[in-house]
C-alpha positions as CSV (number, residue, x, y, z in Angstrom):
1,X,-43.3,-0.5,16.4
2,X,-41.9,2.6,18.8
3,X,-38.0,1.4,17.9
4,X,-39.2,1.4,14.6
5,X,-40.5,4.7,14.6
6,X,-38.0,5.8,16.8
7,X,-35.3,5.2,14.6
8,X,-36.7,5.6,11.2
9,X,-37.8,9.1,12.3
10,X,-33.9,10.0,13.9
11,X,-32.4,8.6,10.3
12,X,-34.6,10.0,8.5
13,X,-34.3,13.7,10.1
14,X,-30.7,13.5,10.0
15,X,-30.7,12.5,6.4
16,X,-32.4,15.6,5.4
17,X,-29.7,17.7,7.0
18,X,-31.2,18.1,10.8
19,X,-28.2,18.5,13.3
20,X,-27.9,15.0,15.5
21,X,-28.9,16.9,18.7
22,X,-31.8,18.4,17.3
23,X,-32.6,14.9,15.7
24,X,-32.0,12.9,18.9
25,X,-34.3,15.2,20.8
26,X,-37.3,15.6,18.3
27,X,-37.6,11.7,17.2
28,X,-37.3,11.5,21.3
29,X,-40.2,13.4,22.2
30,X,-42.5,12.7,19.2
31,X,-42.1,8.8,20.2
32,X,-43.5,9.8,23.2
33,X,-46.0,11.8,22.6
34,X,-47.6,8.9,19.5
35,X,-46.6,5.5,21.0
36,X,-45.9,5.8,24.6
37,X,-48.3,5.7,27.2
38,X,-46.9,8.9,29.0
39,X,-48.8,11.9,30.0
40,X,-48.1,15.4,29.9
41,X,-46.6,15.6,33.0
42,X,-44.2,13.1,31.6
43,X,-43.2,15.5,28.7
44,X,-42.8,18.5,31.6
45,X,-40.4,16.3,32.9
46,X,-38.0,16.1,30.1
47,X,-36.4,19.4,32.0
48,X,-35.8,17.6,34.5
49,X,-34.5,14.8,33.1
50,X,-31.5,16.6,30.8
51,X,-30.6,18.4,33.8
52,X,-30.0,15.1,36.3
53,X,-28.4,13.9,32.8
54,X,-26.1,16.1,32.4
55,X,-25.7,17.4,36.0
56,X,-22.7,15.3,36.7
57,X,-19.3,16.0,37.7
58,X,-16.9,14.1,35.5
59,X,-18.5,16.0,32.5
60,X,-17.0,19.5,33.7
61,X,-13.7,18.3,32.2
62,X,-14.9,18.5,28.7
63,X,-14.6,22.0,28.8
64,X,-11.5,21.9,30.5
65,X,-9.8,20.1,27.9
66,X,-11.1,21.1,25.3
67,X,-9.9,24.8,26.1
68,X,-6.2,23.3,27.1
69,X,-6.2,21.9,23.5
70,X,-6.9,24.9,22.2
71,X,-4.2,27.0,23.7
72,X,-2.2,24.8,22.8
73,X,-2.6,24.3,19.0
74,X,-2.9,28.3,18.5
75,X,0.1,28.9,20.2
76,X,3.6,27.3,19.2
77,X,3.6,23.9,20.4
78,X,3.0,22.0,17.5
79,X,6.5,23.3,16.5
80,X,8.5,22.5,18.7
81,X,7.1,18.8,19.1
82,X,7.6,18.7,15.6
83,X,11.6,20.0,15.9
84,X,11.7,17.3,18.4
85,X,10.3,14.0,16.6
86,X,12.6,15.3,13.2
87,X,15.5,14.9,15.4
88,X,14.4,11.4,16.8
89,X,13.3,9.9,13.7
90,X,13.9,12.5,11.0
91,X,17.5,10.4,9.9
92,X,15.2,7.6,8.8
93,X,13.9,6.5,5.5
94,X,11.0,8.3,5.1
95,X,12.1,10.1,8.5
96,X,9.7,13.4,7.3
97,X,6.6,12.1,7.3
98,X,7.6,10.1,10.2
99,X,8.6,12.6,12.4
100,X,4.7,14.3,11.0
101,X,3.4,10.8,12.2
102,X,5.0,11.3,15.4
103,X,4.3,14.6,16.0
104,X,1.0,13.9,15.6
105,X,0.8,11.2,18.2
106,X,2.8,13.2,21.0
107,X,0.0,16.1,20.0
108,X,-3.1,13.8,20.3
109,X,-1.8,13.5,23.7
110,X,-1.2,17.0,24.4
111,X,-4.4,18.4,22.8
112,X,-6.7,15.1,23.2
113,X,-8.7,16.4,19.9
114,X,-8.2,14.8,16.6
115,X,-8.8,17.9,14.0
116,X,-6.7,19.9,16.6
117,X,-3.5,17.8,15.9
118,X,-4.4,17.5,12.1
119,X,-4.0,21.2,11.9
120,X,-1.5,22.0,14.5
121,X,1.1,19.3,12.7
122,X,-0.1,19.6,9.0
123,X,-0.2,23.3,8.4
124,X,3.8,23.1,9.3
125,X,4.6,19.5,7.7
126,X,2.5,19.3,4.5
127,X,4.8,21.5,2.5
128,X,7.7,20.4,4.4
129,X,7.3,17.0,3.3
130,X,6.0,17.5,-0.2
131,X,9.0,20.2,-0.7
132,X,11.3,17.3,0.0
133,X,10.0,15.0,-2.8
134,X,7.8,12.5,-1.1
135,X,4.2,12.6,-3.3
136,X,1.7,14.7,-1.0
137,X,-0.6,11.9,-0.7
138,X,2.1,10.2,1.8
139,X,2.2,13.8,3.8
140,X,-1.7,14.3,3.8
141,X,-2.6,10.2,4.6
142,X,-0.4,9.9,7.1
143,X,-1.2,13.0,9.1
144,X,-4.4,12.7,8.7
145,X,-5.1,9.6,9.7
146,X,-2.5,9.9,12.8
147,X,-4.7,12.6,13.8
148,X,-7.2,10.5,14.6
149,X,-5.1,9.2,17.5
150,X,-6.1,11.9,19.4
151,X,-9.7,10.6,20.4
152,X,-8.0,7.3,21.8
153,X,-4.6,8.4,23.3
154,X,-5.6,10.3,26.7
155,X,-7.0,12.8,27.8
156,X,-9.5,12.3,25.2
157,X,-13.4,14.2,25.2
158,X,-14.8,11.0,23.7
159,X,-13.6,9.0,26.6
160,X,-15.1,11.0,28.8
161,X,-18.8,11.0,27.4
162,X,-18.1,7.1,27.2
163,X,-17.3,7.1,30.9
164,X,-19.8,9.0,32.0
165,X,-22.5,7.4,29.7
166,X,-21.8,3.9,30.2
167,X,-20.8,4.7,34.1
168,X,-17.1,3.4,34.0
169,X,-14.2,4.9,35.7
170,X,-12.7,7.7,33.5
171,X,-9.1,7.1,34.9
172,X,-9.4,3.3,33.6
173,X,-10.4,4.2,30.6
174,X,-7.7,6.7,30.0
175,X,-5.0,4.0,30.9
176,X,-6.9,1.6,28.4
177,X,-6.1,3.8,25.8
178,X,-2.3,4.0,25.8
179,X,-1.1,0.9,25.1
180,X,-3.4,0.6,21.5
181,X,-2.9,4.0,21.2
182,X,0.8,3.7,20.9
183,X,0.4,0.4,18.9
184,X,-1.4,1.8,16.2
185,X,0.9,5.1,16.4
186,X,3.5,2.2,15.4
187,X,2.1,0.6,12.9
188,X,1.4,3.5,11.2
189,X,5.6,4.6,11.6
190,X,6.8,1.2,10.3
191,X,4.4,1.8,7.5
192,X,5.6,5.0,6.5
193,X,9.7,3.6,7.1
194,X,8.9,0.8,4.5
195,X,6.8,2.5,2.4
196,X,9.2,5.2,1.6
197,X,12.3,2.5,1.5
198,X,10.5,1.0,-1.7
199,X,10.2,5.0,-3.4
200,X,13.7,4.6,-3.2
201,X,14.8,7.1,0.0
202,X,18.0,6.5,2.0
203,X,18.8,7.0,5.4
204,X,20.4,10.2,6.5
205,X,22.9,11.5,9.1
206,X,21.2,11.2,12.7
207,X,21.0,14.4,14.3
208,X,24.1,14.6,17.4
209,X,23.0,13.7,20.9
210,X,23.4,17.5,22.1
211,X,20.9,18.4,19.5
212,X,18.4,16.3,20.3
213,X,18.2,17.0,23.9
214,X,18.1,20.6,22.9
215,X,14.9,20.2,20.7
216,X,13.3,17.6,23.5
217,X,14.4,20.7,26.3
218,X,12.5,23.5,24.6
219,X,9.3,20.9,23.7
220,X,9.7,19.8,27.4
221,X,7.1,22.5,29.0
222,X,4.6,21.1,26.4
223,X,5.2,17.5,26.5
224,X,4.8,17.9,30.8
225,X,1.1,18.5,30.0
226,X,0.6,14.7,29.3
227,X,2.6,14.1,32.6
228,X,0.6,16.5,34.8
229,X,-2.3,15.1,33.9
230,X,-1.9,11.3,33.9
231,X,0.3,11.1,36.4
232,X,-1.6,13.4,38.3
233,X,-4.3,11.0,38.3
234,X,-3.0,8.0,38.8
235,X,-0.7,9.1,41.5
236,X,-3.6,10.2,43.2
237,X,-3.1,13.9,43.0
238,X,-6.4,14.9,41.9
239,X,-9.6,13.5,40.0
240,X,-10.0,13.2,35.8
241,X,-12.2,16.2,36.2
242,X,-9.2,17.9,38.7
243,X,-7.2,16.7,35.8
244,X,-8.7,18.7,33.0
245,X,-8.9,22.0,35.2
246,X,-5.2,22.1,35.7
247,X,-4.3,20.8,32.1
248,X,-6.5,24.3,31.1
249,X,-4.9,26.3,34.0
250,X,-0.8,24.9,32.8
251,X,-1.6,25.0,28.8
252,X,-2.2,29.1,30.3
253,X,0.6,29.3,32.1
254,X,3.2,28.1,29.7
255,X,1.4,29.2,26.8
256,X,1.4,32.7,28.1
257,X,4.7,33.2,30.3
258,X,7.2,30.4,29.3
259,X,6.4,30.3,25.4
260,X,4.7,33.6,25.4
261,X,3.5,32.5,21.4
262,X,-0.3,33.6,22.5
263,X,-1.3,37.1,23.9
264,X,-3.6,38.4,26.5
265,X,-6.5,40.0,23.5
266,X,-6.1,36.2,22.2
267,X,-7.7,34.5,24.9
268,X,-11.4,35.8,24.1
269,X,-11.2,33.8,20.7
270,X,-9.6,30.7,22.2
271,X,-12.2,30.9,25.0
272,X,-15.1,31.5,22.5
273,X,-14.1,28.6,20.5
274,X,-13.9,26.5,23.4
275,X,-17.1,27.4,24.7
276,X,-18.8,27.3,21.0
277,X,-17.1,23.6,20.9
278,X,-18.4,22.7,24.6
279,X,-22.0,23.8,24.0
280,X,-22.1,21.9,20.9
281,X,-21.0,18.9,22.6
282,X,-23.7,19.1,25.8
283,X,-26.8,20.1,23.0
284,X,-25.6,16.9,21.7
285,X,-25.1,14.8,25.5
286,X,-28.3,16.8,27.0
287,X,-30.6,15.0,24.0
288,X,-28.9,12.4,24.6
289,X,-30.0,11.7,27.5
290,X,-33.7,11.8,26.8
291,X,-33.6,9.2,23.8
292,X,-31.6,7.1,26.9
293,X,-34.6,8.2,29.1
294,X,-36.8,6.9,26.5
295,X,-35.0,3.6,25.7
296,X,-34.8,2.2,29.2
297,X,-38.2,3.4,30.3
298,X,-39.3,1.4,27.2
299,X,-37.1,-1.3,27.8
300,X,-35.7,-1.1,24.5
301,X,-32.7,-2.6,24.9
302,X,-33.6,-5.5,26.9
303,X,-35.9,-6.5,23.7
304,X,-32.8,-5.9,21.6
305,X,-30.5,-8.4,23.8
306,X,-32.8,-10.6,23.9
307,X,-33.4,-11.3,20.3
308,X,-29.6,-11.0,19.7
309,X,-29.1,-14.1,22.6
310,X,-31.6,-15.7,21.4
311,X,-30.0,-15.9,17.9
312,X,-27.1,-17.4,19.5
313,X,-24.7,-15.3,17.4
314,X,-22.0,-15.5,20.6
315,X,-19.5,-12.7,21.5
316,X,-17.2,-12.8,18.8
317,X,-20.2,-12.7,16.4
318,X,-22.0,-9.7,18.0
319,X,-18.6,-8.0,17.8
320,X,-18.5,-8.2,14.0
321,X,-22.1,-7.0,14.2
322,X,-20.8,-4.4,16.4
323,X,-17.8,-2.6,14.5
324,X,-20.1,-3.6,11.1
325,X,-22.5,-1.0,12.9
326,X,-20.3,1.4,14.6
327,X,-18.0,1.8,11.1
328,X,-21.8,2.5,9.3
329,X,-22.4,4.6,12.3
330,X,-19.3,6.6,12.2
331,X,-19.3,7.5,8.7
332,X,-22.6,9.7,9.1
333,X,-22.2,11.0,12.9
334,X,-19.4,12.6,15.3
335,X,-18.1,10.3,17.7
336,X,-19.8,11.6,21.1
337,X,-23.6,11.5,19.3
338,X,-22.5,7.7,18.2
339,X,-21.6,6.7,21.6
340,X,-24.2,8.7,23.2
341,X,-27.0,6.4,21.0
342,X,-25.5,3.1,20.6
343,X,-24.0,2.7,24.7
344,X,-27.5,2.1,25.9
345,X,-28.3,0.1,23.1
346,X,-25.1,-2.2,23.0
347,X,-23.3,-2.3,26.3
348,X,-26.1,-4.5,28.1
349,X,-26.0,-6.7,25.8
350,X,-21.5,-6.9,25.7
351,X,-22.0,-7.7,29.2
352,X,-24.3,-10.3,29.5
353,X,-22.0,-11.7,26.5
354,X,-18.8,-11.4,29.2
355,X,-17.4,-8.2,27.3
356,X,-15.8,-5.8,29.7
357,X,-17.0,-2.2,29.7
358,X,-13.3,-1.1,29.3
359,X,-12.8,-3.0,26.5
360,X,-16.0,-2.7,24.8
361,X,-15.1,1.5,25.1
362,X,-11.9,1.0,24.0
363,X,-13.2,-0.9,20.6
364,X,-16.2,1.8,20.2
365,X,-13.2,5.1,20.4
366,X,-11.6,3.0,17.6
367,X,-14.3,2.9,15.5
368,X,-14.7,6.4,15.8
369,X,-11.2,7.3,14.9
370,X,-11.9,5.2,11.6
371,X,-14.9,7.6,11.4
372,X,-12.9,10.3,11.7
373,X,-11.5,9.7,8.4
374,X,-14.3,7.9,6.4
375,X,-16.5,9.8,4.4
376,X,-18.6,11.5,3.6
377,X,-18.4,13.3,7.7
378,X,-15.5,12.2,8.5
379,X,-13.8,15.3,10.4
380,X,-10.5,14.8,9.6
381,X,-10.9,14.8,6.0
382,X,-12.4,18.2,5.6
383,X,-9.8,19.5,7.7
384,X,-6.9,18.0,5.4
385,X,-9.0,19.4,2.0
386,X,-8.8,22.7,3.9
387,X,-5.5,22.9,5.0
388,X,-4.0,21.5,1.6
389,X,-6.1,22.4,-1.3
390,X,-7.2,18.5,-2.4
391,X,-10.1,18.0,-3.2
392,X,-12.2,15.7,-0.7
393,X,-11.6,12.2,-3.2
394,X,-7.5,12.9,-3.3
395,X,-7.4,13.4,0.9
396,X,-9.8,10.0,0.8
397,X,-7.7,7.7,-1.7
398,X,-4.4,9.4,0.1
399,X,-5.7,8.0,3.7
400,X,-6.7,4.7,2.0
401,X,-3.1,3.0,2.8
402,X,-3.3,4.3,6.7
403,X,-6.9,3.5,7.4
404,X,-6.8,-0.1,6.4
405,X,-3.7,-0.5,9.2
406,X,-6.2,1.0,11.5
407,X,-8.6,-1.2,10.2
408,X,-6.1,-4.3,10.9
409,X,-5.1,-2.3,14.5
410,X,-9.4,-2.4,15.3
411,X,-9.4,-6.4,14.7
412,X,-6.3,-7.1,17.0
413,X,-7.8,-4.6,20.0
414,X,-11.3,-6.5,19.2
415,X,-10.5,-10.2,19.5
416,X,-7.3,-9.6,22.3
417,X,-8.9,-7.4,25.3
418,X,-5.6,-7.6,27.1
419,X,-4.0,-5.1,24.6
420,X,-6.7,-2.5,26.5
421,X,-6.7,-3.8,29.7
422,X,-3.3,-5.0,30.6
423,X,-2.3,-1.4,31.5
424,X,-5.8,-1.1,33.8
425,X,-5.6,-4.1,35.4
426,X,-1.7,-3.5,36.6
427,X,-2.8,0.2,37.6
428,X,-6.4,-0.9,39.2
429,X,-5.9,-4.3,40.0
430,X,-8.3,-6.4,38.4
């Protein structure tokens, strides 16, 4: 009866337009105040509780990123990763809205934030490509959808709350996501190359060698961010959290002294977002924790793995059951309140079925990125509508094409763990 009432009651307030945080919290409390055996001094507690929840140290990096995205995308180095993936694949057949493609994947790894790359690379590209007689639906699918890469190639926010919610190393994590990262990044290119090779366009003249060291020289300072931070990390240099502090501190530097594309009286709106983004994010984490509070106190999800064993379903059947819920999931909510709910719920249960945390996270960010472009919330979408005029049904059938080959990307990093975990295992060791 109290997960019933727990989660009818968190549905049903988000269904009448409540915000997730405020949703998570109130279901939270009124659960305990009706079918719990707590006391007042219980509810005085909940305080307590979101501060120890939220008073850890790996979560100071959200902020950190989330502000070196931002410099980022307002200043101009969307462009010149853009110049730079024309002239490595802009020769091609359907080398346009490949080079958006790929743009968009070198930015998900610079700015780690999926509607961040949609609008850094499609406010430049969409006309580009439409101007040069491709239909728009190929320049608004396949940007949009690459977006998404930005929540699973690192850095990456979501990661982070995963980490620190389902107590995994962050840095592992962040090397699980490359390798599908790039493979889905692929698919998506050779979709685009043979797609446009049956609307009849040619091949080109490849930009000279000179040129294209040029372009990759003046997106170098940009493109060092991803080095600075991962290699920092994994060579040891400093912490995830370390990590996200000097991403913020070098997106400033070069942003203001070797691009010089932002000014001084810009910061206070970069900063504001940021911190608008950031406190939206920790409402969301900090009633997060008390529904967590409430479902291990409760023992909720040992009830919940128990009837799932008993059912005998096996682990590749509770992973169907798992993206069937987390693609539901992931249509209604952002990624972190999804994770935030369904880790306490699920990841017991993946282990005790032999699924390793990595992996499991890894399959849950991909989800998410297929949330980002699934209606009726997802993100992306109402970022393309914006940006290009469609209405929300045109962006939707556009992405159709690019979201089933993430769909088939989801199946191949759900059934073969070593595509996120070879790259952990030869960094960690197993």
């Amino acid at each position: 009866m109290t997960i019933a009432f727990l989660f009818i009651l968190l549905f049903a307030l988000m269904l009448i337009g409540v915000p997730v945080a405020v949703s998570l919290g109130a279901s939270t409390v009124l659960t305990i105040i009706f079918f719990t055996d707590f006391d007042g001094d219980t509810i005085a507690m909940i305080p307590q509780i979101i501060f120890d929840g939220i008073n850890k140290f790996s979560l100071m990096a959200i902020p950190m990123f989330i502000l070196a995205g931002n410099l980022l995308s307002k200043g101009g180095s969307a462009r010149r990763i853009i110049d730079f993936a024309k002239s490595m694949v802009g020769h091609l057949p359907g080398g346009l809205p490949m080079s958006a493609i790929f743009a968009c994947i070198i930015f998900a790894a610079v700015s780690g934030s999926s509607p961040a790359t949609v609008v850094a690379i499609g406010s430049i590209m969409f006309a580009a490509i439409k101007e040069a007689g491709y239909p728009k639906e190929y320049a608004v699918g396949g940007i949009t959808t690459a977006g998404s890469l930005g929540i699973l190639i690192p850095p990456s926010v979501v990661m982070i709350v995963y980490g620190v919610t389902a107590e995994v190393s962050i840095g592992k994590l962040f090397m699980a996501g490359v390798v599908p990262g790039l493979m889905l990044g692929a698919f998506m290119l050779v979709q685009t190359y043979v797609g446009a090779k049956k609307l009849g366009f040619k091949a080109t003249k490849a930009e000279p060698f000179k040129a294209r060291v040029q372009k990759f020289a003046k997106a170098f300072w940009a493109l060092l961010i991803v080095v600075v931070v991962i290699g920092g990390i994994y060579g040891g240099i400093f912490t995830p959290t370390e990590a996200a502090a000097a991403s913020a501190v070098y997106a400033l530097f070069i942003s203001l002294f070797i691009y010089r594309d932002i000014k001084i009286k810009d910061l206070w709106d970069i900063c504001l977002d940021s911190a608008l983004t950031t406190a939206m994010i920790f409402f969301i984490i900090a009633n997060a924790v008390v529904f967590a509070y409430l479902l291990t106190s409760e023992q909720i999800p040992q009830a919940i793995a128990s009837m799932i064993l008993d059912a005998n379903i096996g682990m590749i059947g509770f992973l169907i059951f798992v993206n069937i819920l987390l693609f539901i999931m992931g249509q209604f909510m952002e990624p972190s309140s999804v994770i935030m709910i369904m880790v306490p719920l699920l990841l017991p249960i993946a282990t005790q079925l032999g699924v390793d945390p990595i992996h499991f996270g890894i399959i849950l960010v991909v989800n998410m990125e297929i949330g980002m472009v699934t209606p009726p919330v997802g993100l992306n979408l109402f970022v393309a509508s914006g940006l290009t005029n469609m209405n929300l049904k045109e962006v939707i059938m556009a992405c159709l094409p690019w979201t089933l080959t993430l769909f088939f990307g989801l199946i191949l990093v759900t059934y073969i763990p070593q595509i996120s975990l070879w790259l952990p295992n030869i960094m960690y060791g197993h």
